[in-house]
C-alpha positions as CSV (number, residue, x, y, z in Angstrom):
1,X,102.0,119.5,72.6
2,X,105.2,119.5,74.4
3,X,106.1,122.5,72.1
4,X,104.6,124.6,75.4
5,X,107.0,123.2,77.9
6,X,110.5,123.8,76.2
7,X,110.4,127.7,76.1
8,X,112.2,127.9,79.3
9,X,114.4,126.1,81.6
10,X,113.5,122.5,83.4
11,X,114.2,120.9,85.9
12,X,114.0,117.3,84.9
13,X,112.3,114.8,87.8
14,X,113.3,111.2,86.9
15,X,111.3,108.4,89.1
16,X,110.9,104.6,87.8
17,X,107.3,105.1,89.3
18,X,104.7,108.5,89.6
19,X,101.1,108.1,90.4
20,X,99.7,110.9,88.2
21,X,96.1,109.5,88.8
22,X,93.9,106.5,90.3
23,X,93.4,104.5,86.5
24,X,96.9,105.0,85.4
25,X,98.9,102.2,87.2
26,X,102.6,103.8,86.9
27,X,102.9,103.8,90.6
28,X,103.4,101.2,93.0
29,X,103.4,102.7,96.5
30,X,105.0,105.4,98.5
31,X,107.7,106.2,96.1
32,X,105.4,106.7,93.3
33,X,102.8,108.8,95.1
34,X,105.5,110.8,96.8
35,X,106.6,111.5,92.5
36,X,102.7,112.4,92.3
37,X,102.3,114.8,95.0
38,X,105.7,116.5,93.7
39,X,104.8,117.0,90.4
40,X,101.2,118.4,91.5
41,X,103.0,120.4,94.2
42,X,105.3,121.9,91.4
43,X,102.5,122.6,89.5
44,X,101.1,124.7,92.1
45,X,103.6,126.9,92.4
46,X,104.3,127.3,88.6
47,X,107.9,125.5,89.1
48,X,108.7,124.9,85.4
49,X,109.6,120.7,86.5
50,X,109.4,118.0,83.7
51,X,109.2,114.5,84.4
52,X,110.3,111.2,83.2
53,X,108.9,107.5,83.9
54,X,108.4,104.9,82.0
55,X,104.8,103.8,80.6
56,X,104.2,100.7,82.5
57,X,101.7,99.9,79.5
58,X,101.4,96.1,82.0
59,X,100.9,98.4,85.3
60,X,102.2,96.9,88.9
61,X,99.6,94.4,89.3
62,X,96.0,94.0,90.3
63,X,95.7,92.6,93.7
64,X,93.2,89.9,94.7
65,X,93.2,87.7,97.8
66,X,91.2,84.5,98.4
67,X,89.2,83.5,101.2
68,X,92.3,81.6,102.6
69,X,94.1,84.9,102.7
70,X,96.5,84.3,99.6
71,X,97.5,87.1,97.2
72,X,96.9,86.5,93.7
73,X,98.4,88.8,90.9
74,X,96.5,89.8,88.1
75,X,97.3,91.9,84.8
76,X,96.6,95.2,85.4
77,X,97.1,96.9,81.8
78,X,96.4,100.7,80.8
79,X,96.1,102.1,77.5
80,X,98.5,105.0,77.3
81,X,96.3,106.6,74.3
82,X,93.7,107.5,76.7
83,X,95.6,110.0,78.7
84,X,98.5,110.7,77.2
85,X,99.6,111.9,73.1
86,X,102.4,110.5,71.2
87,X,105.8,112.3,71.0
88,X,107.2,112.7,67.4
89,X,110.3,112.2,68.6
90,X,112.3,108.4,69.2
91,X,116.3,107.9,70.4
92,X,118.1,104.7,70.8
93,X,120.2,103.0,73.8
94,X,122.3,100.5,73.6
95,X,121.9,97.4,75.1
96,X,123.4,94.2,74.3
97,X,125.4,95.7,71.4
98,X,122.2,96.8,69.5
99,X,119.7,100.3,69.5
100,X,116.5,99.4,71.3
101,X,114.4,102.7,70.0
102,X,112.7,105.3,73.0
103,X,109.9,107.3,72.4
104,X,107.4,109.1,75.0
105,X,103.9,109.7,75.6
106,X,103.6,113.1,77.3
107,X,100.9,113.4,79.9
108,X,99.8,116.8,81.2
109,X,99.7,116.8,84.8
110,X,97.3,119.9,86.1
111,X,97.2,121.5,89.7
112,X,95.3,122.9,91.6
113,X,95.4,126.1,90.3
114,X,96.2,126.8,86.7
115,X,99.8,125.3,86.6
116,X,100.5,122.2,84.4
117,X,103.6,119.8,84.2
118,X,104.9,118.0,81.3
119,X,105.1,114.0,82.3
120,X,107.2,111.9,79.5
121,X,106.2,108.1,79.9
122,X,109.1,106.2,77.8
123,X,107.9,103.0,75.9
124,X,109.8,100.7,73.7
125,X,106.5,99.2,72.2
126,X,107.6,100.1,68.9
127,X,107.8,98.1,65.7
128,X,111.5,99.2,65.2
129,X,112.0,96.9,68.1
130,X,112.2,92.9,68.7
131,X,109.7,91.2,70.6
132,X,111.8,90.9,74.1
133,X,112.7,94.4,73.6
134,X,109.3,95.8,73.0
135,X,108.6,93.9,76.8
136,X,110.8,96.6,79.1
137,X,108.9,99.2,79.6
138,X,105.5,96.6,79.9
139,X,105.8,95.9,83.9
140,X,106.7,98.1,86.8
141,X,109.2,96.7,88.7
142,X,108.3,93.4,87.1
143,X,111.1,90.4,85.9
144,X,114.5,89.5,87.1
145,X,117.7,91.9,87.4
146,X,118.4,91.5,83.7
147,X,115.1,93.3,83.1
148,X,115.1,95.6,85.7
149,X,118.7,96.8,84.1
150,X,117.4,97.1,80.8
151,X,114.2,99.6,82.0
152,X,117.2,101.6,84.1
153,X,118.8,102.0,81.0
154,X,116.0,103.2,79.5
155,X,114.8,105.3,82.3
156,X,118.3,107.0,83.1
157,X,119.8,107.0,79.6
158,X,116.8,107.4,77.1
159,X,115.5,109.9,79.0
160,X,118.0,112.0,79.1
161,X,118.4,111.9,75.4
162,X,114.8,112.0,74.4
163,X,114.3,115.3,76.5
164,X,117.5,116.8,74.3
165,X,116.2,114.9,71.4
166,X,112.2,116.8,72.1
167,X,114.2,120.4,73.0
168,X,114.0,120.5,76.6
169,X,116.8,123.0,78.1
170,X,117.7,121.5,81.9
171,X,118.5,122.9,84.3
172,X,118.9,120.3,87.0
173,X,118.6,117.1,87.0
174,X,116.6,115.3,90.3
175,X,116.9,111.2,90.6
176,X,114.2,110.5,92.9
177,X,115.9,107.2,94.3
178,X,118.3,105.5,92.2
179,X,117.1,104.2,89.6
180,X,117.5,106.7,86.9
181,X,121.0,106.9,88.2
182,X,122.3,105.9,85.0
183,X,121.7,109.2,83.7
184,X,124.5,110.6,84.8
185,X,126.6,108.5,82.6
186,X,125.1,110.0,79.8
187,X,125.6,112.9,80.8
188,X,129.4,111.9,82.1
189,X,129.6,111.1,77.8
190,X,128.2,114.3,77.0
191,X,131.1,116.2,78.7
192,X,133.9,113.8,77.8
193,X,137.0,115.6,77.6
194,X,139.0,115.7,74.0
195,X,141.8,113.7,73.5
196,X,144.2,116.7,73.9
197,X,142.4,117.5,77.0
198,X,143.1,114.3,79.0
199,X,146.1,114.7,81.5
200,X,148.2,111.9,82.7
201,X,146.3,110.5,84.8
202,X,143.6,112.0,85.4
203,X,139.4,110.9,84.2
204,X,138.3,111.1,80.7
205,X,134.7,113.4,82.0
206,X,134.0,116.2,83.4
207,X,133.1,114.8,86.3
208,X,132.8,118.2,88.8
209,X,130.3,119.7,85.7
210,X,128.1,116.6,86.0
211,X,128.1,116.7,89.4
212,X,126.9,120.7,89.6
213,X,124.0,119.8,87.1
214,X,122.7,116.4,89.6
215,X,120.3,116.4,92.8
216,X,119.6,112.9,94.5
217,X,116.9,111.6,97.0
218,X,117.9,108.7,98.1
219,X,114.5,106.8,99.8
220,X,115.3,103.9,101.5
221,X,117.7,102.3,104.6
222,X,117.0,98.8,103.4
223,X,119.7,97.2,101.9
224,X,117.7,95.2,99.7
225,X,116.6,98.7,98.5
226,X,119.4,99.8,96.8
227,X,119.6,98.5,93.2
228,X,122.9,96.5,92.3
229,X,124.0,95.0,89.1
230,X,127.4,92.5,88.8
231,X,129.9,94.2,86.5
232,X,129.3,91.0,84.0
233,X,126.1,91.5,83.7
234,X,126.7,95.3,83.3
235,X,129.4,94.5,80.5
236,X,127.1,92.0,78.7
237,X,123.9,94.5,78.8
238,X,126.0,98.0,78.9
239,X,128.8,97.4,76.8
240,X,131.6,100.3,77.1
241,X,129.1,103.1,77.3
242,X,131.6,103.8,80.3
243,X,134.7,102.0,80.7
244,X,134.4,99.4,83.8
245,X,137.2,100.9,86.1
246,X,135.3,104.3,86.1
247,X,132.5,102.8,86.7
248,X,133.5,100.6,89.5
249,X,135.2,104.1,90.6
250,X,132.1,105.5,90.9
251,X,129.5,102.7,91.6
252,X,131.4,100.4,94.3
253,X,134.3,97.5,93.6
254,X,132.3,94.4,93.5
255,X,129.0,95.4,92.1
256,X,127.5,98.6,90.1
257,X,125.0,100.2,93.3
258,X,122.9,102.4,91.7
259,X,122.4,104.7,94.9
260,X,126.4,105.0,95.2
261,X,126.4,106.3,91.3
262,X,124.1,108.8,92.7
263,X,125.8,109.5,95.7
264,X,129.1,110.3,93.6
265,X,127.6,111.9,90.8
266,X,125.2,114.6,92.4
267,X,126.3,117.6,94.0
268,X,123.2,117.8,96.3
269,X,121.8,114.6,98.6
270,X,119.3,114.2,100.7
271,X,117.3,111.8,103.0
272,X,113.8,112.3,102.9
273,X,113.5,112.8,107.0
274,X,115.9,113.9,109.5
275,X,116.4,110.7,111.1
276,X,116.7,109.2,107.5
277,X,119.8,111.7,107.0
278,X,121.5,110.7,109.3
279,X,120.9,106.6,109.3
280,X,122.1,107.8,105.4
281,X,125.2,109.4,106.4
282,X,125.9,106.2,107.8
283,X,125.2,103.7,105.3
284,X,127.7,106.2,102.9
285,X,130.5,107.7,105.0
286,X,132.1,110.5,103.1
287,X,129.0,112.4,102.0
288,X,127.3,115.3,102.7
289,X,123.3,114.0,103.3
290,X,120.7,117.0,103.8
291,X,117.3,116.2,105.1
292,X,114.3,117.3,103.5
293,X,111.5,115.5,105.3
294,X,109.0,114.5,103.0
295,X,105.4,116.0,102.5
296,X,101.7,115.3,101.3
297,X,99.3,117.2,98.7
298,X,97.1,118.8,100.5
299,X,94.6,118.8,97.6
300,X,94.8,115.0,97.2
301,X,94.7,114.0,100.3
302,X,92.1,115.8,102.3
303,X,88.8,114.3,102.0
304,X,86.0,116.4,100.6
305,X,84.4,116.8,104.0
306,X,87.4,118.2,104.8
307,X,88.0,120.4,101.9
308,X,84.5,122.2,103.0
309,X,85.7,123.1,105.9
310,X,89.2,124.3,105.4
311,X,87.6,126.0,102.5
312,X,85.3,127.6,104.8
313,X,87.4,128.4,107.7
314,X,90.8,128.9,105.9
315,X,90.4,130.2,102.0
316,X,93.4,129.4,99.9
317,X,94.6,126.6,102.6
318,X,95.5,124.4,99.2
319,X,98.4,127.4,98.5
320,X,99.3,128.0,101.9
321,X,99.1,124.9,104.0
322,X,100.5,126.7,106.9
323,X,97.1,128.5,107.3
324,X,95.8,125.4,109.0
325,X,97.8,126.4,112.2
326,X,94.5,128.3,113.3
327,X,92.3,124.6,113.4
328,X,92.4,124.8,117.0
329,X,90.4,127.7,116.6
330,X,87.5,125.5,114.3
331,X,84.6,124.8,116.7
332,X,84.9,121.0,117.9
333,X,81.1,120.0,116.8
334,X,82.2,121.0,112.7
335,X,85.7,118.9,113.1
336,X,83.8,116.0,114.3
337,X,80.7,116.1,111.9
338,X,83.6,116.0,108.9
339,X,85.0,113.4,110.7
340,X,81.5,111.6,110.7
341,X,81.3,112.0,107.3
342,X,84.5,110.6,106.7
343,X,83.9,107.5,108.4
344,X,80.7,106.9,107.2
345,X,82.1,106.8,103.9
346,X,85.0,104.3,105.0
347,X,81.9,102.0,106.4
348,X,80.2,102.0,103.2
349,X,83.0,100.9,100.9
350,X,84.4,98.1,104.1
351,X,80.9,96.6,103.5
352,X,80.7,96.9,99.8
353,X,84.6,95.5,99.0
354,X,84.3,92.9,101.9
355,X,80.7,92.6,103.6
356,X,81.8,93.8,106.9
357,X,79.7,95.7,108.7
358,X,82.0,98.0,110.6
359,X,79.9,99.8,114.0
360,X,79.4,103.5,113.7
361,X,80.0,104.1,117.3
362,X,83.5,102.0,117.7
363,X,86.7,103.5,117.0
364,X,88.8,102.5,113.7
365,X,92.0,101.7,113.6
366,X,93.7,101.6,110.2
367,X,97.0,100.3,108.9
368,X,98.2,100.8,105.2
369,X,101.1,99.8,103.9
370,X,103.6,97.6,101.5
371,X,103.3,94.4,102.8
372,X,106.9,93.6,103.6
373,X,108.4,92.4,106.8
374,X,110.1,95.6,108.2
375,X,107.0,97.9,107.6
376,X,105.3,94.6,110.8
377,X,101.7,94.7,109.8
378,X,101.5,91.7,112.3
379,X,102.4,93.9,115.0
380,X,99.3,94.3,116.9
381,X,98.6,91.0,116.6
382,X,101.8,89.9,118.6
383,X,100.0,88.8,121.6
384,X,96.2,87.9,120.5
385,X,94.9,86.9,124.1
386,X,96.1,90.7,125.2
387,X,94.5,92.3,122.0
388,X,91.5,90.3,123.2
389,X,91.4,91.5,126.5
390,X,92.0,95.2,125.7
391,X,89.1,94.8,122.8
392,X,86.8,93.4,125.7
393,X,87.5,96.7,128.0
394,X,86.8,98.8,124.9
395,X,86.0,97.9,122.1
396,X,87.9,98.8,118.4
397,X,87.6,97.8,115.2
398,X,90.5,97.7,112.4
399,X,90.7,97.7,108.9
400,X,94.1,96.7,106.8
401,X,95.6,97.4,103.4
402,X,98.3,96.8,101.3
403,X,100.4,94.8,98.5
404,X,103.1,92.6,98.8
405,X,105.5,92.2,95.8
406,X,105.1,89.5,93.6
407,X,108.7,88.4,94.5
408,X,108.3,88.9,98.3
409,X,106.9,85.6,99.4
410,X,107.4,86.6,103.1
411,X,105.3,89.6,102.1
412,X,102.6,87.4,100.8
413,X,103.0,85.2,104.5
414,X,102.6,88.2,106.0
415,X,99.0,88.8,104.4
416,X,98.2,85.5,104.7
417,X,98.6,85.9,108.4
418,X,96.9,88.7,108.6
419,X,93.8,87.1,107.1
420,X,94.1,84.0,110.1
421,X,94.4,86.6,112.8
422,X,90.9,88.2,111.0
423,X,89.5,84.8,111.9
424,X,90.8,84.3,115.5
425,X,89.5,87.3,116.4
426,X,86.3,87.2,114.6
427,X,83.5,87.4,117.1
428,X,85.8,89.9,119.6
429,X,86.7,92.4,117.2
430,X,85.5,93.9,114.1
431,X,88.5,93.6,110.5
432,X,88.6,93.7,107.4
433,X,91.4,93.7,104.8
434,X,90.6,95.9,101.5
435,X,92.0,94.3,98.5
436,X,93.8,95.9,95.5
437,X,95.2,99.1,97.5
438,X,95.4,102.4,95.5
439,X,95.2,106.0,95.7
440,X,91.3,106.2,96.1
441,X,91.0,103.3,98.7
442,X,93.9,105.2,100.4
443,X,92.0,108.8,100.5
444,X,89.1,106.8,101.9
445,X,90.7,104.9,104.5
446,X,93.0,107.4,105.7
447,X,90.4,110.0,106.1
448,X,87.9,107.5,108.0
449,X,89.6,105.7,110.5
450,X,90.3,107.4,114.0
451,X,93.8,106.2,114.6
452,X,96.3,106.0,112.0
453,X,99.0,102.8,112.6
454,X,102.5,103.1,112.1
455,X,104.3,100.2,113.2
456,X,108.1,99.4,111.3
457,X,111.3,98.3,112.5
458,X,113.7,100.8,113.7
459,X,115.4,102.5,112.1
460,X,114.2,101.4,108.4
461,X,111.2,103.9,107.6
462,X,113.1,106.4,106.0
463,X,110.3,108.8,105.8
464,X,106.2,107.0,105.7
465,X,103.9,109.8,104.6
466,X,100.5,107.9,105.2
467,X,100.1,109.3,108.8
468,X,101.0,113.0,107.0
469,X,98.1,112.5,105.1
470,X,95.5,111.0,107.8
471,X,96.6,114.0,109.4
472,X,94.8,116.5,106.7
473,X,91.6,114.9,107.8
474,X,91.9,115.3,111.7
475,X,93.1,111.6,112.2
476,X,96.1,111.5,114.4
477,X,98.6,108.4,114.2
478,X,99.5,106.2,116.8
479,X,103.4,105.1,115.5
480,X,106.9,104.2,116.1
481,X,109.2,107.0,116.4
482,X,110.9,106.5,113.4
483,X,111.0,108.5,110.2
484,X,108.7,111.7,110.1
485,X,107.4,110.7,113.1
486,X,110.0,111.4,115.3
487,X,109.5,115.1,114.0
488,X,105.8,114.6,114.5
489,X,105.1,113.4,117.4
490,X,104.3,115.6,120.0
491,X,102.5,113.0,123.0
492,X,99.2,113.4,123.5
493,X,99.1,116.6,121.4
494,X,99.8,115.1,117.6
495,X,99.3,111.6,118.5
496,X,100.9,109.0,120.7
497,X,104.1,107.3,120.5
498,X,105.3,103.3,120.4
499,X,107.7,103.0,122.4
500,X,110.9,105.3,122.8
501,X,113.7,106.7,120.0
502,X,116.2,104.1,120.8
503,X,117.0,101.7,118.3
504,X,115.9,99.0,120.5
505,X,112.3,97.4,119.2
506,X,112.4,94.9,121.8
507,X,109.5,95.8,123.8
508,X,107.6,97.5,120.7
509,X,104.6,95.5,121.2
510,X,103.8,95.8,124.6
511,X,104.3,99.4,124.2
512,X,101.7,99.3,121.7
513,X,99.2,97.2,123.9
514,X,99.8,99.8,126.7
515,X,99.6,103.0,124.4
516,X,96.1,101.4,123.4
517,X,94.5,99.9,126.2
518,X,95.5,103.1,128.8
519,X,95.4,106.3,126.8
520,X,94.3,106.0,123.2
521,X,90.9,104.3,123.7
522,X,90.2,105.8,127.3
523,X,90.6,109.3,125.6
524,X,88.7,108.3,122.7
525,X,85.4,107.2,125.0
526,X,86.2,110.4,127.1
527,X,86.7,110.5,130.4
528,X,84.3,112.8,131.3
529,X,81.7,111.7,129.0
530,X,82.6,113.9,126.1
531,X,85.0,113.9,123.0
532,X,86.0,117.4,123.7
533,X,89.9,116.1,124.9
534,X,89.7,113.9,121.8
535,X,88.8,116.7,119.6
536,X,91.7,118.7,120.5
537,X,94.3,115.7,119.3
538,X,92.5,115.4,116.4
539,X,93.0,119.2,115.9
540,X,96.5,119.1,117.3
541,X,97.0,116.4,113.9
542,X,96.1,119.2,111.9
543,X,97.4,122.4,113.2
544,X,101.1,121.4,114.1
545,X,101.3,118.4,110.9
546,X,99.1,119.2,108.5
547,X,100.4,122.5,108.3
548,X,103.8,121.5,108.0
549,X,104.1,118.2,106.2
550,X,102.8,119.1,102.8
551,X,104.3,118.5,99.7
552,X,104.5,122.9,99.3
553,X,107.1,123.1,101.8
554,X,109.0,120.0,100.5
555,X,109.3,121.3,97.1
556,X,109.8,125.0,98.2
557,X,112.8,123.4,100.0
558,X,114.0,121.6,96.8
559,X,114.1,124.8,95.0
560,X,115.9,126.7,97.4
561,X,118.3,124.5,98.7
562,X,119.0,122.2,95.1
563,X,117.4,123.3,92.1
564,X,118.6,127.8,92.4
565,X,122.5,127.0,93.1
């Protein structure tokens, strides 16, 4: 039971979303598997972390697209008894001048060696509570902005007090992105100042102490990102849990932004790439931004091909990532037979999700994402007669992924246009789109294609970690220099880049035509008649990324740099 996590000091990891596994829908994309491969990461090291989500009991949604190309959302429920045990322990928060009661499910999340970390899972299914009230916690990121206030109430402020009310001792608290934000203002309560205290003048907190005890990631560049509430709402939901002119002192005039809370209220920041620090810095002038560039599991997300022959060549490579620096030194024939492997494994489960018989022989190229418009899924297919062309030189096939929001109907345009290009093209190149994205679909595709995608809009990928983890598998990623990349990318070497660092995306696509049609897919058929020159990229993917952008490193830096302070 919890009972074995509370003997020593935590560091408590609050994320609306973590995928802990494939069959427990708490996640919804990158934020929530970046949460996962923390918490494993943690584990690995033995870095006493506890975590708090919320159940999700209704999931995000199951994904399912008609032959038209539509996306169609459908219930995709989990029963928390399954994998999780009941807490004994239940708190109250207010909202709307009444207790809704807390309580958690604690799942046990295990790494790869013998380390484990506490998750809580908040639910307000309880009989205590009305019927609406028993609802928040049902869907991820589901409902309007009255319901997404009530679950941040729940996240930020019920779990802070269920981990006093269960014993916890914290050490820091980490708000990955700013939904849990609200926790601060309990803890702002807990460190009011007496009466006799109070100076003319001067705030009714300790703000300074809550500030020492608070670490923030902020995730995101996209204004439409950034949670924000209007003050009436946050009176009518809230009440005075903090008087409105501190919290428009802290929060912003005209609206409570969640990621400004955590901005004012934490004495560490960071963006989650160097480029993201410093597009960061200028969203929020006044604050001090470190970068900690994010980083993969190496565990999860190496394919099992793979995992033979790090395990082979490089024993204890899960521990010490950094040992796959020597993969130039792997011979060439067991890379690509792993690689082989890999694909194969990708053509199987193309042909049994979609019946599309994907060519052995041709190169892959594969593109993952949430299907939103800055993240361009569409742009390869900017210019079909000069796709077609290229595709007639050499041929390539590609296979697509990925889930719009339910709300995001240019999202669900976006897939829908996907699905006609898939048509236009049929008969010149080989697609496919796989339906219902998640973390197994994602191993599989990102292990078997031979390029890896990357295509947003400058300079809004904060981070993208799906090209880290293509390159544990030897698959190097053709992308925008934006985000990690930019860190990444070494030409020719790593990968290949789109374009230049500018902000400008004007000429994006015809950099990626030109990219692709006169270096990616020459190398790839060899110019000499061998795949020896290809090899080496796809060992360069490993040695100088691999190595580097794993989750280890991240949360090494964490430690270092926020949590011992």
């Amino acid at each position: 039971m919890h009972s074995d996590f509370i003997l020593q000091e935590r560091i408590a990891y609050f994320s609306m979303e973590i995928a802990l596994q494939n069959d427990i829908p708490t996640y919804a994309g990158g934020l929530g598997v970046l949460a996962g491969d923390t918490l494993r990461s943690g584990a690995d090291l033995e870095l006493p972390l506890v975590a708090v989500s919320l159940v999700s009991r209704q999931g995000y949604f199951r994904q399912e697209i008609d032959s038209s190309g539509c996306q169609f959302e459908k219930p995709d429920a989990w029963d928390p008894t399954r994998y999780a045990t009941p807490l004994n322990a239940k708190i109250a928060v207010p909202i709307e001048g009444r207790e809704v009661w807390v309580r958690g499910w604690l799942h046990v999340l295990h790494g790869y060696m013998n380390g484990r970390e506490p998750v809580i899972l908040l639910d307000t299914d309880l009989d205590e509570n009305s019927a609406n009230d028993r609802r928040i916690t049902d869907r991820l990121y589901g409902g309007d902005t009255e319901y997404r206030l009530k679950q941040e109430i729940v996240l930020g402020i019920g779990g802070a007090r269920l981990l006093q009310a269960l014993g916890f001792t914290i050490r820091q608290y980490h708000m990955n992105e700013g939904h849990s934000a609200l926790l601060a203002l309990e803890l702002l309560r807990r460190h009011a100042y007496l009466p006799n205290e109070i100076r003319n003048g001067s705030s009714p907190y300790d703000v300074p102490r809550v500030r020492s005890m608070c670490n923030f990631t902020t995730h995101t560049p996209v204004e439409s990102g950034h949670d924000k509430f209007g003050y009436e709402l946050v009176q009518r939901v809230l009440g005075d849990f903090v008087e409105i002119p501190m919290l428009k002192e802290l929060g912003g005039t005209d609206a409570l932004d969640m990621t400004k809370l955590a901005f004012e209220l934490s004495d560490y920041v960071n963006g989650v790439a160097k480029r993201h620090a410093e597009v960061s810095r200028r969203f929020f002038p006044g604050y001090r931004v470190h970068s900690v560039t994010n980083g993969v599991h190496p565990c999860r997300w190496t394919c099992p091909c793979f995992v033979k022959l790090y395990d082979t060549h490089f024993p204890g490579w899960c521990h010490e990532p950094e040992l796959l620096v020597r993969a130039d030194h792997v011979p060439d024939a067991a890379i690509w037979n792993a690689h082989l492997a890999a694909r194969a494994q990708l053509i199987d489960q193309v042909k049994a999700m979609t019946g599309v018989e994907l060519h052995p022989k041709i190169p892959i190229l594969g593109f993952a994402r949430r299907m939103t418009a800055y993240k361009r899924a569409d742009l390869l297919f900017t210019d079909l007669t000069r796709l077609a062309d290229i595709a007639q030189q050499r041929s390539f096939q590609i296979v697509l992924a990925g889930k719009a929001h339910p709300n995001d109907t240019a999202g669900k345009r976006l897939i829908e246009a996907l699905h006609h290009h898939m048509r236009d093209m049929k008969g010149i190149i080989s697609m496919a789109f796989l339906p219902n994205y998640d973390l197994d679909i994602a191993l599989t595709l990102i292990s078997g294609v031979d390029v890896w995608l990357n295509t947003p809009l400058k300079p809004l990928e904060a981070s993208g970690t799906s090209g880290m983890k293509a390159a544990f598998n030897g698959v190097p990623q053709l992308g925008i220099l934006d985000g990690w990349w930019i860190e990444g990318c070494i030409e020719g070497v790593t990968g290949w880049a789109i374009g230049d660092s500018s902000q400008s995306s004007d000429n994006d696509a015809a950099s990626l035509y030109d990219k692709l049609e006169n270096v990616v897919l020459p190398l790839y058929y060899g110019y000499s008649g061998n795949q020896a020159e290809w090899i080496a990229v796809m060992k360069g993917a490993i040695s100088k990324n691999a190595s580097f952008f794993n989750s280890l490193r991240m949360i090494r830096r964490y430690a270092t740099e926020a949590y011992i302070r």
